[in-house]
Backbone as CSV, one residue per row, in Angstrom:
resi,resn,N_x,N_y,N_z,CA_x,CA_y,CA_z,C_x,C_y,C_z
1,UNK,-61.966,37.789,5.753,-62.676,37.469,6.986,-61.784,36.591,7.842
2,UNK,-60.743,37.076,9.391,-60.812,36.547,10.342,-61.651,35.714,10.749
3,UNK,-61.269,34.727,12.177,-61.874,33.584,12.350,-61.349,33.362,13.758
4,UNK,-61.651,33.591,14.868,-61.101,33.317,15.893,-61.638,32.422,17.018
5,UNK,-61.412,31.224,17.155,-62.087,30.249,18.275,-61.292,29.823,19.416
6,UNK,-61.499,30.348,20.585,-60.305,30.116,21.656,-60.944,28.606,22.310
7,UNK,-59.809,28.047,22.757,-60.142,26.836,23.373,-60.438,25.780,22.334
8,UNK,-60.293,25.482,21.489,-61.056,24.564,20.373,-60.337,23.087,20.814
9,UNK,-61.230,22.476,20.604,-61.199,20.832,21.424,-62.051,20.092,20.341
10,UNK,-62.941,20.503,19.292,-63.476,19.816,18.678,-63.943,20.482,17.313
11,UNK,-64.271,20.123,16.864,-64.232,20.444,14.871,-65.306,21.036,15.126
12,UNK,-65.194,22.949,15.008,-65.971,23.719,14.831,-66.401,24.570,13.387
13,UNK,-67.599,24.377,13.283,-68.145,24.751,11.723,-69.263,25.376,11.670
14,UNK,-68.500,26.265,10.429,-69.558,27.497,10.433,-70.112,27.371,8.720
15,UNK,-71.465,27.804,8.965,-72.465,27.476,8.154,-72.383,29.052,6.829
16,UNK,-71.770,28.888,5.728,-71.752,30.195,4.907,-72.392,29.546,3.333
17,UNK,-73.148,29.982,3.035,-73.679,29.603,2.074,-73.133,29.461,0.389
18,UNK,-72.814,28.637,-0.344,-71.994,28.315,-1.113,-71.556,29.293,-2.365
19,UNK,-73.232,30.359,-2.731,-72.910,31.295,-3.619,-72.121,32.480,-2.865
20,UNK,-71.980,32.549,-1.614,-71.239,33.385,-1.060,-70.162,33.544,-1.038
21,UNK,-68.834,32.035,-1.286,-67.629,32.245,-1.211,-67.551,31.350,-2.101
22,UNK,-67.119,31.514,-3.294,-66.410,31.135,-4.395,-65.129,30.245,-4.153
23,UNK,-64.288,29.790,-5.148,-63.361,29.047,-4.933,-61.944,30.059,-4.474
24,UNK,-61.814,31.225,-5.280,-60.999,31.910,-5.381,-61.277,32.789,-3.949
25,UNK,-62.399,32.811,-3.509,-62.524,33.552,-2.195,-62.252,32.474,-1.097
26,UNK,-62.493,31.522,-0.993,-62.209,30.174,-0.356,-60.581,30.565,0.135
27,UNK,-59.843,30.448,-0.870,-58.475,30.438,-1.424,-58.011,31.362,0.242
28,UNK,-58.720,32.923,-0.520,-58.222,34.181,0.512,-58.521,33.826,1.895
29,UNK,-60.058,32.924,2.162,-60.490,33.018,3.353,-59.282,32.039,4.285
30,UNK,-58.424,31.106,3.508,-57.419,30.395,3.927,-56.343,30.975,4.077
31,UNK,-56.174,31.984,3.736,-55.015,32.376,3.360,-55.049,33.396,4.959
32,UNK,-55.698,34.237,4.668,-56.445,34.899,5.939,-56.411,34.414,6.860
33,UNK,-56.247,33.388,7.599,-56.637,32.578,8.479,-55.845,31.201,8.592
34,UNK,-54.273,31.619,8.778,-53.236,30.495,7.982,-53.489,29.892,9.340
35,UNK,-53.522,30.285,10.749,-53.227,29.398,11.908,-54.519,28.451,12.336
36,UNK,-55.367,28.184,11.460,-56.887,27.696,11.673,-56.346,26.504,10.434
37,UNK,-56.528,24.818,10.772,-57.065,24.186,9.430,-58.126,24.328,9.390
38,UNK,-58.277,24.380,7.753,-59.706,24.699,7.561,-60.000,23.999,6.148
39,UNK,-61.057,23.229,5.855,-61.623,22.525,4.905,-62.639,22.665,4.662
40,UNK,-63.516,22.754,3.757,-64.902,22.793,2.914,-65.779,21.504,2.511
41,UNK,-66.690,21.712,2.694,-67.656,20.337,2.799,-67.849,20.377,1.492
42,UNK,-68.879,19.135,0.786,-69.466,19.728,-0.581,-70.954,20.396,-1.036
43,UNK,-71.253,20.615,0.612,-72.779,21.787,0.487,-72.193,23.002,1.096
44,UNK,-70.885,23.124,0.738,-69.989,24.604,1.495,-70.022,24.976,2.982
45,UNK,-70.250,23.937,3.587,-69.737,24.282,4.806,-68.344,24.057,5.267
46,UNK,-67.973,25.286,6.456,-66.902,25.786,6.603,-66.768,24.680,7.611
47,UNK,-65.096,23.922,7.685,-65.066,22.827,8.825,-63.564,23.574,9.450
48,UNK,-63.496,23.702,10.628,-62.637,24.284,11.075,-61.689,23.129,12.613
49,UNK,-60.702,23.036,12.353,-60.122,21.789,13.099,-59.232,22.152,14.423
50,UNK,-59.296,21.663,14.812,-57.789,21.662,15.700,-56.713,21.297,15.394
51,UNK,-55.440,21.252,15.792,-54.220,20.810,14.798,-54.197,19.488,15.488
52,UNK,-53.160,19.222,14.706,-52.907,17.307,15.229,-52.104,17.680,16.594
53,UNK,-52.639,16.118,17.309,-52.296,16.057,18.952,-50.276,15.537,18.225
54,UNK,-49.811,15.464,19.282,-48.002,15.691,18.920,-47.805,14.029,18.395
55,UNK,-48.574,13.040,18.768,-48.216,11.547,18.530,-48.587,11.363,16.536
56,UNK,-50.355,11.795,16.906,-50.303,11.804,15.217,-49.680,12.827,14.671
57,UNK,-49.221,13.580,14.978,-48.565,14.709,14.131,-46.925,13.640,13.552
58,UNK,-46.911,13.291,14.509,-45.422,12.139,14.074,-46.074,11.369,12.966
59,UNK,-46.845,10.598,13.319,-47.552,9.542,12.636,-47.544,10.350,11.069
60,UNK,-48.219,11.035,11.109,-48.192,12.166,9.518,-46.787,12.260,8.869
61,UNK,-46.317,13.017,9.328,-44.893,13.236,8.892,-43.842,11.665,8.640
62,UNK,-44.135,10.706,9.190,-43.679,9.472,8.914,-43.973,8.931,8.031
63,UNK,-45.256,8.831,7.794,-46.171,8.497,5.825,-45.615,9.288,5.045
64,UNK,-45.872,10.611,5.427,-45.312,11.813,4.044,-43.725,11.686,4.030
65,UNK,-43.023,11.243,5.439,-41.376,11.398,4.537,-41.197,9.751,3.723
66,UNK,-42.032,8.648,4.440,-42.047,7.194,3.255,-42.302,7.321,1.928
67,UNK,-43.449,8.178,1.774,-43.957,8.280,0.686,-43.362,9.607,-0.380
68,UNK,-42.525,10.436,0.240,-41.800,11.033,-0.761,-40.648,10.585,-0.807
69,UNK,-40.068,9.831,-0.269,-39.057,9.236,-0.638,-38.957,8.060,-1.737
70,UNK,-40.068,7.458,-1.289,-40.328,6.288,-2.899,-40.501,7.208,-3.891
71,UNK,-41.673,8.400,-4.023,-41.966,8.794,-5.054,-41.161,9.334,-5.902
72,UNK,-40.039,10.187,-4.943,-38.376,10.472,-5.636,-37.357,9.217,-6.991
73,UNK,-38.117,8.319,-5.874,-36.513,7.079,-6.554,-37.973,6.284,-7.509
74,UNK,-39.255,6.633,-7.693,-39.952,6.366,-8.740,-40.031,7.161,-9.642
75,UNK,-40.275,8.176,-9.320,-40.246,9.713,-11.119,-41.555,9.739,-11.055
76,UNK,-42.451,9.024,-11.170,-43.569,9.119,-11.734,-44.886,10.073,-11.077
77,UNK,-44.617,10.837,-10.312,-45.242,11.828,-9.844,-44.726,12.114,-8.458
78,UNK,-45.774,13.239,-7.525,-45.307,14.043,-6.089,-45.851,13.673,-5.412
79,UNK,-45.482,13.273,-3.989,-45.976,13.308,-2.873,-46.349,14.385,-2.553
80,UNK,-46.915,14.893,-1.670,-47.714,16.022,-0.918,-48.132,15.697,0.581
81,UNK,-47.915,17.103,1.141,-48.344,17.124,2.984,-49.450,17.386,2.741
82,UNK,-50.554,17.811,3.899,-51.123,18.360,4.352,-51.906,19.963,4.556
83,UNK,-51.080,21.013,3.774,-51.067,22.450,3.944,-51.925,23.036,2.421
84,UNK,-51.748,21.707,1.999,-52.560,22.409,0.076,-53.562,21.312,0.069
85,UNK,-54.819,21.799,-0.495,-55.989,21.246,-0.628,-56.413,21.335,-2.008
86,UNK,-56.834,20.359,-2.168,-57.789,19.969,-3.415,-59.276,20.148,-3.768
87,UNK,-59.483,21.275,-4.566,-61.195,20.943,-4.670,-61.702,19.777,-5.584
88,UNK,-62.438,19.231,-5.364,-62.951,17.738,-5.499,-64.188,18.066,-6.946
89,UNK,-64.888,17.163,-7.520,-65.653,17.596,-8.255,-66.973,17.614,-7.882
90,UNK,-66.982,17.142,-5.834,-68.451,17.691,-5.627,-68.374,19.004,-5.089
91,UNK,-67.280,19.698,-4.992,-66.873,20.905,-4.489,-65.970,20.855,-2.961
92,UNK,-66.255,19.683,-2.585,-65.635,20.178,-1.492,-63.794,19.982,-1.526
93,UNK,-63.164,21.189,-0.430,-62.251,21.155,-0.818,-61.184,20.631,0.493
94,UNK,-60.350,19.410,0.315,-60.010,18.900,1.221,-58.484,18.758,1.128
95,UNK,-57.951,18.579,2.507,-56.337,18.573,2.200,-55.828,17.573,3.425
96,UNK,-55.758,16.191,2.654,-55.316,14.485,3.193,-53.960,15.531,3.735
97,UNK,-53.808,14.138,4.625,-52.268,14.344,5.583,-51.109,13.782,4.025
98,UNK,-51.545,13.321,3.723,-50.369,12.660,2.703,-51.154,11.972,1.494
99,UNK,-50.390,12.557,0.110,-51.087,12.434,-1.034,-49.861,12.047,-2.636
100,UNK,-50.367,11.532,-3.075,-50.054,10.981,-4.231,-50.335,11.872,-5.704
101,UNK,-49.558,12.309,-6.381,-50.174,12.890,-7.755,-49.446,12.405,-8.724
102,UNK,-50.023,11.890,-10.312,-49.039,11.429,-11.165,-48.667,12.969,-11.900
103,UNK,-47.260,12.969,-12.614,-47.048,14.115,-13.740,-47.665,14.302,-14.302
104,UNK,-48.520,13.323,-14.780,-49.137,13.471,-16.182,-50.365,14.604,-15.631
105,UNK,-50.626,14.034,-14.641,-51.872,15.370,-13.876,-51.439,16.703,-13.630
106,UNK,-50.152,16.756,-12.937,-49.558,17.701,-12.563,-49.481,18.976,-13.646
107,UNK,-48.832,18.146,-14.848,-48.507,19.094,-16.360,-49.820,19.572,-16.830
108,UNK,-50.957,19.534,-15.807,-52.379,19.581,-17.159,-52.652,20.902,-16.479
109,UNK,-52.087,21.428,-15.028,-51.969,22.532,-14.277,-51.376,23.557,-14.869
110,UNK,-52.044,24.456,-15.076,-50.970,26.099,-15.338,-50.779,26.317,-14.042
111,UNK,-49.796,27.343,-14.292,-49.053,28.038,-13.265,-50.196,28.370,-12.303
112,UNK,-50.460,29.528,-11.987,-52.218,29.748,-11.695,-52.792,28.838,-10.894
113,UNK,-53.237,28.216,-11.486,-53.800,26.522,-10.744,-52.942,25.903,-9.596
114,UNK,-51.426,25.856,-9.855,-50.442,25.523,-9.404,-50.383,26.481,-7.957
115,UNK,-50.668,27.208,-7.888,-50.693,28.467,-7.057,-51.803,28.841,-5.797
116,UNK,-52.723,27.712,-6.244,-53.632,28.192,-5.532,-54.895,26.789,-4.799
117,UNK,-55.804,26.203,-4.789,-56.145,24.978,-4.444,-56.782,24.529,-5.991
118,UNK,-56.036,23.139,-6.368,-56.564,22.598,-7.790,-57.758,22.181,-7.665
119,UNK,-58.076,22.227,-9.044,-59.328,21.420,-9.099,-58.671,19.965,-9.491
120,UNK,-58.307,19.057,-8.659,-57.839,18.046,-9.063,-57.611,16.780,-7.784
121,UNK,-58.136,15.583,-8.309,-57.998,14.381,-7.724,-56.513,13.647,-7.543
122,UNK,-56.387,13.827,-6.422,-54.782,12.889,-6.237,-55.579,11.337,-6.547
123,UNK,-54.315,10.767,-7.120,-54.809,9.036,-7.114,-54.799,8.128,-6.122
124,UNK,-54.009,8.669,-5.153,-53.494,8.098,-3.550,-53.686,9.391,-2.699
125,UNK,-54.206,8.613,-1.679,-54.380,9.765,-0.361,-54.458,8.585,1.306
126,UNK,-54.104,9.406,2.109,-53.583,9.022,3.390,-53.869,9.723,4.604
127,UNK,-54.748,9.513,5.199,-55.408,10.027,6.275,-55.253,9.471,7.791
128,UNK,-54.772,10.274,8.704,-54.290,9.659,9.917,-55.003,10.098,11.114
129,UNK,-55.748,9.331,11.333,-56.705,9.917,12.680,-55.994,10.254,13.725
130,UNK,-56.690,11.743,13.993,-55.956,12.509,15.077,-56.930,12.365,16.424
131,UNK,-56.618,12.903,17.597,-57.338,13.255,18.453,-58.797,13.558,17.993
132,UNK,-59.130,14.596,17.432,-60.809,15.313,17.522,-61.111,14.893,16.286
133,UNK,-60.867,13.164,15.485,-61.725,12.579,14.625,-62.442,11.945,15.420
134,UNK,-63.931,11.754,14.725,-64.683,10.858,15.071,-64.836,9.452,14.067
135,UNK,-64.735,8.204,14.640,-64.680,7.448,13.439,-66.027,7.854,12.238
136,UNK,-67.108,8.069,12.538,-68.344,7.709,11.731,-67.594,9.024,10.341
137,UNK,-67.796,10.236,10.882,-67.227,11.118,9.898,-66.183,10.951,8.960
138,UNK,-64.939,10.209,10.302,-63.454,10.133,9.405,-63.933,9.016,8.420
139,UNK,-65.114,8.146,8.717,-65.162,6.953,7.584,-66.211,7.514,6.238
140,UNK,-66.892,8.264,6.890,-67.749,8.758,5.643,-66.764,9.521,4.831
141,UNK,-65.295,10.434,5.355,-65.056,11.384,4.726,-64.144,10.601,3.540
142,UNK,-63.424,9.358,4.308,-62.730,8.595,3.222,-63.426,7.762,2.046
143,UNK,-64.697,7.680,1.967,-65.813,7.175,1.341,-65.928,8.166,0.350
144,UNK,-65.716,9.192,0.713,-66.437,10.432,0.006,-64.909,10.486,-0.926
145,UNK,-63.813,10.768,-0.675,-62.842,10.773,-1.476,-62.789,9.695,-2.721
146,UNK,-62.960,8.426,-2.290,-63.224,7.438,-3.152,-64.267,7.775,-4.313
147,UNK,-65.602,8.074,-3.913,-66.564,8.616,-4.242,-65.928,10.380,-5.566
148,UNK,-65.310,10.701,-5.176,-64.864,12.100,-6.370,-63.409,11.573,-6.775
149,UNK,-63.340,9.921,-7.241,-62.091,9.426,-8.096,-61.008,9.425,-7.662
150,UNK,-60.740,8.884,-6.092,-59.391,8.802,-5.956,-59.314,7.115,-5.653
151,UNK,-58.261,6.938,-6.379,-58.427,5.556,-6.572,-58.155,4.779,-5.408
152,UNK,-57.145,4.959,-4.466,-56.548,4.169,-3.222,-56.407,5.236,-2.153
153,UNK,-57.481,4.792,-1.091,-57.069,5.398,0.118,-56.954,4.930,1.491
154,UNK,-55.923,5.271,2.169,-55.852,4.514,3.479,-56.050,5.526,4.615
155,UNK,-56.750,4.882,5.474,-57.295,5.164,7.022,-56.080,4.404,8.297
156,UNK,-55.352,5.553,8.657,-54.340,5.042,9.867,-54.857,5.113,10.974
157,UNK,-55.365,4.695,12.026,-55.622,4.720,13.140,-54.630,4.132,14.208
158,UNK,-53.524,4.929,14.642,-52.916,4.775,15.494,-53.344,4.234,16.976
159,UNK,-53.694,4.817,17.272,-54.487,4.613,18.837,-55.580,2.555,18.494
160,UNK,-55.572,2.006,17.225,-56.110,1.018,17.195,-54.940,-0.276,16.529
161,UNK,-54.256,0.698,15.690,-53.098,-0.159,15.011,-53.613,-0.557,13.882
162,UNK,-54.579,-0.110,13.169,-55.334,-0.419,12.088,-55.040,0.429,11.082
163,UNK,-54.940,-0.100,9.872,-55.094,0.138,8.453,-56.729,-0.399,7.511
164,UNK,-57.242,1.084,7.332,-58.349,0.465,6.659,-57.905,0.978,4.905
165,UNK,-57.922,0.386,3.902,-58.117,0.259,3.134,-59.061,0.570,2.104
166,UNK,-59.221,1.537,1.338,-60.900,1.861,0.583,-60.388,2.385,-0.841
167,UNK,-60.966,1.501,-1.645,-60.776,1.085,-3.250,-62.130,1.372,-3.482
168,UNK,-62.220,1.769,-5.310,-63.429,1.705,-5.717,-64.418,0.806,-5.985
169,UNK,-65.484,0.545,-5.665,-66.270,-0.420,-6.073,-66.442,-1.748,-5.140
170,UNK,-65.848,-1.707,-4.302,-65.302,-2.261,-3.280,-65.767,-2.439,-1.641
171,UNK,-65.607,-2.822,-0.788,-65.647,-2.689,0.734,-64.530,-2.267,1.543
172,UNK,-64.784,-1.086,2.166,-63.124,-1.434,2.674,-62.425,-2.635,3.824
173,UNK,-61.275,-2.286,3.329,-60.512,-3.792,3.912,-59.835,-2.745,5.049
174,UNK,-60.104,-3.726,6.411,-59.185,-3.421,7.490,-58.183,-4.299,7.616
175,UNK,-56.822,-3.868,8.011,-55.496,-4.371,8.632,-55.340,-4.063,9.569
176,UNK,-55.465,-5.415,10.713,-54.828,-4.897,11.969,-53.377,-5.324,12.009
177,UNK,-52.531,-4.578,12.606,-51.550,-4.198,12.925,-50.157,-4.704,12.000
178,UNK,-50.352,-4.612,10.787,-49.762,-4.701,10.049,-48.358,-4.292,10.253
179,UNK,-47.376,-5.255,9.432,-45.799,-4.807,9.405,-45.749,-3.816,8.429
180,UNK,-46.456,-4.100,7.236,-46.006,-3.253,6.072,-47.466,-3.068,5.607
181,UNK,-47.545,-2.131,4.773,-48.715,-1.897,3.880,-48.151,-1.705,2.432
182,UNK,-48.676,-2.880,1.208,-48.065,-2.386,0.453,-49.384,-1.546,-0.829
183,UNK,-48.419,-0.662,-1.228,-49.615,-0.137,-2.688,-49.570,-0.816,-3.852
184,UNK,-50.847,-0.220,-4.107,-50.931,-0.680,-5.722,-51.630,0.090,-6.253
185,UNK,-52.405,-0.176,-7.769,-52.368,0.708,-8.484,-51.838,1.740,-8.763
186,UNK,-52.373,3.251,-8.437,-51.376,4.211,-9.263,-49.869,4.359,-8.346
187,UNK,-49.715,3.665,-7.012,-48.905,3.271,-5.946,-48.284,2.169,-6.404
188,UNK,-48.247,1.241,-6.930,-47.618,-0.155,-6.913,-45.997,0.273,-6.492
189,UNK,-45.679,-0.847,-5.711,-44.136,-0.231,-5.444,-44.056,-0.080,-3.965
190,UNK,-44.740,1.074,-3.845,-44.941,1.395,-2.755,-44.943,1.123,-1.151
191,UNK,-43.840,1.166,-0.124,-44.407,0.019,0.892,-44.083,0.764,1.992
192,UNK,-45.388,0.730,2.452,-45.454,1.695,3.905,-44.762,0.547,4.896
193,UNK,-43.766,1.235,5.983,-43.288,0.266,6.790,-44.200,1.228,8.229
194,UNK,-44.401,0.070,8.866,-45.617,0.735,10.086,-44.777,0.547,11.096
195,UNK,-43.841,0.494,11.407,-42.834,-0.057,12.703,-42.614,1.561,13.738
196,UNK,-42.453,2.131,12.782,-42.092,3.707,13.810,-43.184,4.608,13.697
197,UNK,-44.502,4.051,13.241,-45.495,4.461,13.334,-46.496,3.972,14.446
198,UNK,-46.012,2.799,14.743,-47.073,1.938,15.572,-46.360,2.615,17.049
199,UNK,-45.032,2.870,16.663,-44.124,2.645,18.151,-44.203,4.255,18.612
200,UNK,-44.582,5.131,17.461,-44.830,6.662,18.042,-43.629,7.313,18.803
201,UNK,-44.182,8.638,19.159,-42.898,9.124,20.102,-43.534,9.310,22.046
């Protein structure tokens, strides 16, 4: 199933009922439809996006080349973009701008799995508000990640200069305009420098 929305300016979603498209049909309906992002709620609704405006699109690619570059000169697991999604264990299946996985998770993947969207929780994830987020959603959606076991996640808001922060069990912590952000837990090490992020192109 094609998918065609001309003009799209705001996160359009279509309502398909959950016994209808399976995970493995999910998979095709993405696949089908490579020039659309597209993500899954966890009552299966279809969320269909606009791409990132050109400033956060920098902003993205600046986390994901920091963060695969530590993860290189650490060993201890992969960074990840944006283009592969994770199904979650309330089903929904989502794909952060920039993500964290240890080996030890990675190796528990067959090939197969590897191939297609895991059923699996990154421990770090990184989300960068674009143009057509709304805060209330973008904050419920990082709530909700926390919520299906990901241990550390951060909220970039460029356009505010803020770092929000959301741990388990917890409140999240905002940073305004931070020099550095550093990680911890399955991140420790880790240190986001915000300087060519704040300053954009």
């Amino acid at each position: 199933m094609q998918v065609v929305f001309p003009d799209i300016e705001e996160p359009r979603f279509l309502s398909i009922e959950p016994d209808l498209m399976d995970d493995d049909q999910y998979f095709d309906f993405c696949q089908e439809n490579p020039e659309l992002t597209i993500e899954r709620t966890a009552d299966g609704k279809i969320v269909i996006m606009p791409p990132s405006g050109l400033e956060s699109n920098d902003q993205e690619a600046e986390v994901l080349f920091q963060l695969r570059t530590w993860a290189k000169s650490d060993g201890e697991g992969r960074a990840l973009g944006a283009t592969g999604a994770f199904i979650l264990p309330s089903r929904a299946a989502y794909a952060p701008d920039a993500s964290w996985i240890s080996n030890a998770q990675i190796e528990k993947l067959s090939k197969d799995e590897k191939s297609k969207f895991p059923h699996l929780v990154p421990e770090f994830i990184v989300e960068v508000r674009s143009p057509s987020d709304r805060l209330p959603r973008a904050k419920a959606k990082m709530q909700e990640w926390i919520d299906n076991g990901v241990q550390l996640a951060w909220f970039i808001d460029g356009n505010r200069r803020t770092v929000t922060i959301y741990r388990p069990g917890r409140e999240p912590e905002e940073l305004i305009q931070p020099d550095v952000v550093a990680g911890e837990g399955p991140v420790k090490g880790f240190r986001l420098k915000m300087a060519d992020i704040w300053t954009g192109i």
